[in-house]
N, C-alpha and C positions, 0 to 999 in steps of 0.2 A: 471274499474281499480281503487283500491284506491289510493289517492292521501298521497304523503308524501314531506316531507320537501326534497327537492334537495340539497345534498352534492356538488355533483361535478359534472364537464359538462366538455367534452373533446372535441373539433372540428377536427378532422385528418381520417384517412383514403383516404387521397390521398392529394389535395395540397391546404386547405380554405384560406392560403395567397393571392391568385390567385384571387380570387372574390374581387369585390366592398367592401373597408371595412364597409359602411354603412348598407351590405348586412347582417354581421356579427352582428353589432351595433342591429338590428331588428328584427334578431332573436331571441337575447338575452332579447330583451326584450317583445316580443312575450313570451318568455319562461317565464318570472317573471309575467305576466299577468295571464298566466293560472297555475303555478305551484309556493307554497311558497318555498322560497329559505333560506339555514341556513345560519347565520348571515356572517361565515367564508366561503363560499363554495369556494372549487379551480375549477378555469375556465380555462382552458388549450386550449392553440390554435398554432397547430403545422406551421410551414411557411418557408419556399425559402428563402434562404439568398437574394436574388436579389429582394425580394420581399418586404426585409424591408427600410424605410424611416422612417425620424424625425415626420411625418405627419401624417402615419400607427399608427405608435407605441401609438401615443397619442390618436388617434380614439379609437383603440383597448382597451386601460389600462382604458379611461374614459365609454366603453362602459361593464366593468366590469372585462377584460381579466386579470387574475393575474399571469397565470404562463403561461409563454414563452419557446418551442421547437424548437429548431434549427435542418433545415436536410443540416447536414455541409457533413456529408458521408464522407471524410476523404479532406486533406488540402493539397493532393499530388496526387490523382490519382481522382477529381473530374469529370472530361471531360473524363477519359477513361470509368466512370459509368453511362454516361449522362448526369448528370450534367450542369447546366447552368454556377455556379455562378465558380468563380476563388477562389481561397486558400485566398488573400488578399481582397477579398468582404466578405466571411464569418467572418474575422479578422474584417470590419467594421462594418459588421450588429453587431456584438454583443458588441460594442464599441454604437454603433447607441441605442441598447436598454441600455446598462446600464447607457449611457445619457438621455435616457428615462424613467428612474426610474424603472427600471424593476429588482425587488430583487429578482425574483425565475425561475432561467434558465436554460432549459434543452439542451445539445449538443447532437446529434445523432452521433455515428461515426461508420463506418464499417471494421471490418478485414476480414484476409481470399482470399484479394484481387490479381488481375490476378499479377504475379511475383511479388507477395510484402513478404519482407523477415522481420526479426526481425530488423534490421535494417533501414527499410523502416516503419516499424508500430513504433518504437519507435519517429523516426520524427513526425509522428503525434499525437501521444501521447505527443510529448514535446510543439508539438501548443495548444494543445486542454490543458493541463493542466495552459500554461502559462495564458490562457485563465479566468481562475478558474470561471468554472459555477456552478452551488448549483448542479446541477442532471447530471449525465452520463449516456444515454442509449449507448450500444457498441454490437452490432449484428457480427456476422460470416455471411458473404455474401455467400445467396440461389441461386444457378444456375438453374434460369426458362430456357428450350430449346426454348419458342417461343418470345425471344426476341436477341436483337440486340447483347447483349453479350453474349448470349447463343448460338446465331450461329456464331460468332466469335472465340469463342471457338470452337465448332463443327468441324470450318474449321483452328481449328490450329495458329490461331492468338495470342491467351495468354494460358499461363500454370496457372496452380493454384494449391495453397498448398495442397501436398499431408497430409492424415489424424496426420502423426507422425508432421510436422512442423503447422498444426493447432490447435494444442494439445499444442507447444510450444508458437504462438502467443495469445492460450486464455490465459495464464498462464502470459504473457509478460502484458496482458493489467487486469490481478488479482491483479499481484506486484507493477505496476508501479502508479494504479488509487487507491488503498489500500494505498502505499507510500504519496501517497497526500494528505489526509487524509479523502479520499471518503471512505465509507462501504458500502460492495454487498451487497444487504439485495433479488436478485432475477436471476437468470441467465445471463440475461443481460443488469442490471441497477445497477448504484450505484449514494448514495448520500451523501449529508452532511450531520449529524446528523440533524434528524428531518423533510429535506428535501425529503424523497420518495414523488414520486407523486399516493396522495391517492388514485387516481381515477383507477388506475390500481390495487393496493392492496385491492379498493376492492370485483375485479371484481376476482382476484386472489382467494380470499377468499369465493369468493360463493354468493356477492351477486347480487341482482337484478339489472338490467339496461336498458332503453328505448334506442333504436336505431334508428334515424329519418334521412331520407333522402334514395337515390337510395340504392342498395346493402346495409343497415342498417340492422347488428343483435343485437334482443332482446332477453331478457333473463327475465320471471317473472313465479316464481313462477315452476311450472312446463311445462310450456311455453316453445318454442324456436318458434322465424320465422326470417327470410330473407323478407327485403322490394323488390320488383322489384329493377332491376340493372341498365334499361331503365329510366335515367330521366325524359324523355316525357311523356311514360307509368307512372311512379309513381309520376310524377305533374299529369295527367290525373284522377287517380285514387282517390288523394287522397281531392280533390278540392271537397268541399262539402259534404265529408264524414264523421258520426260522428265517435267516439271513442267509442267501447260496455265497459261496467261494468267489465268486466271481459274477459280474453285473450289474444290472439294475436290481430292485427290490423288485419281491414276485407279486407284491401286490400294485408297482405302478398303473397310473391310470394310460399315461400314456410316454411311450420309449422307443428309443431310436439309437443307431447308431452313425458315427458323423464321418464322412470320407473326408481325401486330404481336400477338396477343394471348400466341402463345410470348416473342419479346421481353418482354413483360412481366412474365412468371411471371421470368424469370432475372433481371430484373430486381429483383423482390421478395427473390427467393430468396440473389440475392450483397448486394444493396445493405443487407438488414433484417442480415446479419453485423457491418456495421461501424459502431461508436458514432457515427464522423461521419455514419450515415446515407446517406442519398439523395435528388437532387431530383427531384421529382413531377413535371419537365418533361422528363423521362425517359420519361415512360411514354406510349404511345399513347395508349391508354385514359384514365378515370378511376377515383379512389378514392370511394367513398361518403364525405360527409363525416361521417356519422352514425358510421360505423366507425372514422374517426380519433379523432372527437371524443371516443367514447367509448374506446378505447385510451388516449387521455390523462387522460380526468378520471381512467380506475382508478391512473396511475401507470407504464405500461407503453411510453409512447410518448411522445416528445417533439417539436415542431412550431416551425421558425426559419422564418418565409415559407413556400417552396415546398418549404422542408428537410425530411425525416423522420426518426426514428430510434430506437432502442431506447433506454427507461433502463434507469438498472442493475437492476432488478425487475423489467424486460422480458428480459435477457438468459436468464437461466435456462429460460423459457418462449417461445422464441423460434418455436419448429415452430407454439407453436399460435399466437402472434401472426403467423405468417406467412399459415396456413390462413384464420384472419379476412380478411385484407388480402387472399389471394388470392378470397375469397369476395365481397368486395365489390367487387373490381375486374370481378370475372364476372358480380356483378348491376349493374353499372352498366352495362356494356358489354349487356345483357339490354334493361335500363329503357330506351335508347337504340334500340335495335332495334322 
């Protein structure tokens, strides 16, 4: 695999606050050992409000950590989603880091929540803005059935926003994080100018990125694979095993490689996320023009040259505006044949 300068490095997919921070510290610098790193690169490391301390925060920032993820999930209904930390712990941790010199901070917040009305999201909305962090991630809460609030629900415990009053809470946290002077620049992140976090834009954008550790996906080139999800198994595997020139790892669980018309669909799939879009000379294939044209006249699609992209009456409805586009791209590539 050729070697290139590293942009950016994200630690999340589940909770890395959790671990020894010196665990953190050693990695990173394992990583600077075998990989050159760009003079700026953003290091992102998501964490538990209950996780944070004066003590962390400085391990972390001196072990090279620059930008900071908060999973606050909202400041009113934490312990009904699991949740450890209380509304006034999240209020400290991020009191904790910007005592910590921490100038680039991301809050997570979730809507969409069991009986939570416009009234209820705007309370959180008034902590988290009073809060003022550089980055807003803000998710619509996925009801998994094989978890503890999915059978709670099952068996009639909590309600949750039907599709018309989810429609009004996405719109409630567009106007209210807009109002403050964040800009969406993705479905469901906004920042302060200049503050997107790259590492996502540019995974948005198509490109390449190394995945390390259990359940870890990579993406190179025409690559895909999935590391083992078994800790054990994938410390097992990977202990003494080199890295080949080219591909996937030899110990993925599971690997593939993607022709143009896969390329395409991820291409739909990441680029129809972000308001700036995507250019159509990206795609192998083509788009039917009838399906643009008409995505545009309804309001839902916007067209700069070879540009595309969501409007904001497209964001909301984006699966199915994607389903179209993918459907067109599949009867073009058909009509072609």
């Amino acid at each position: 695999m050729r070697t290139q300068p590293v942009d950016t490095v994200f630690f999340g997919g589940g909770t890395p606050s959790c671990v020894q921070p010196g665990l953190i510290a050693g990695i990173l610098r394992t990583a600077r050992d075998l990989f050159p790193f760009s003079d700026n690169a953003e290091i992102s490391l998501e964490a538990n409000p209950e996780d944070v301390t004066p003590a962390w925060i400085r391990t972390m920032s001196e072990a090279g950590v620059n930008r900071f993820s908060l999973g606050v999930q909202s400041f009113a209904c934490a312990g009904t989603l699991g949740r450890r930390h209380t509304p006034q712990r999240a209020i400290d941790a991020v009191g904790e880091l910007r005592a910590g010199g921490v100038t680039n901070l991301n809050l997570d917040l979730m809507f969409a929540l069991p009986d939570q009305g416009p009234s209820e999201l705007d309370r959180d909305l008034d902590e988290l803005i009073a809060l003022s962090p550089e980055h807003v991630s803000c998710y619509g809460l996925t009801l998994e059935p094989d978890t503890p609030l999915g059978r709670d629900y099952a068996a009639g415990r909590f309600r949750f926003p039907d599709d018309e009053t989810w429609l009004k809470l996405y719109r409630t946290v567009q106007d209210r994080l807009e109002g403050a002077g964040y800009n969406q620049y993705e479905i469901s992140n906004w920042a302060r100018t200049g503050m997107e976090c790259r590492h996502n834009l540019l995974i948005w954008e198509g490109a390449d990125y190394l995945g390390i550790g259990p359940a870890a996906v990579s993406r190179w080139k025409r690559w895909r694979w999935t590391e083992p999800a078994n800790p054990m198994e994938y410390r097992r595997l990977v202990e003494g095993c080199r890295w080949p020139q080219e591909g996937p790892s030899p110990w993925a669980a599971a690997a593939d490689t993607v022709d143009d018309e896969g390329a395409d669909l991820e291409t739909l799939l990441t680029g129809t996320r972000l308001l700036r879009g995507f250019d159509l000379g990206r795609l192998h294939g083509r788009l039917l023009e009838d399906c643009i044209c008409d995505l545009r006249t309804k309001g839902f699609l916007w067209q700069t040259g070879d540009r595309v992209g969501l409007t904001r009456p497209g964001l909301p409805v984006a699966d199915s505006i994607l389903a179209q586009l993918v459907d067109a791209l599949r009867s073009s590539e058909e009509s072609v044949r």
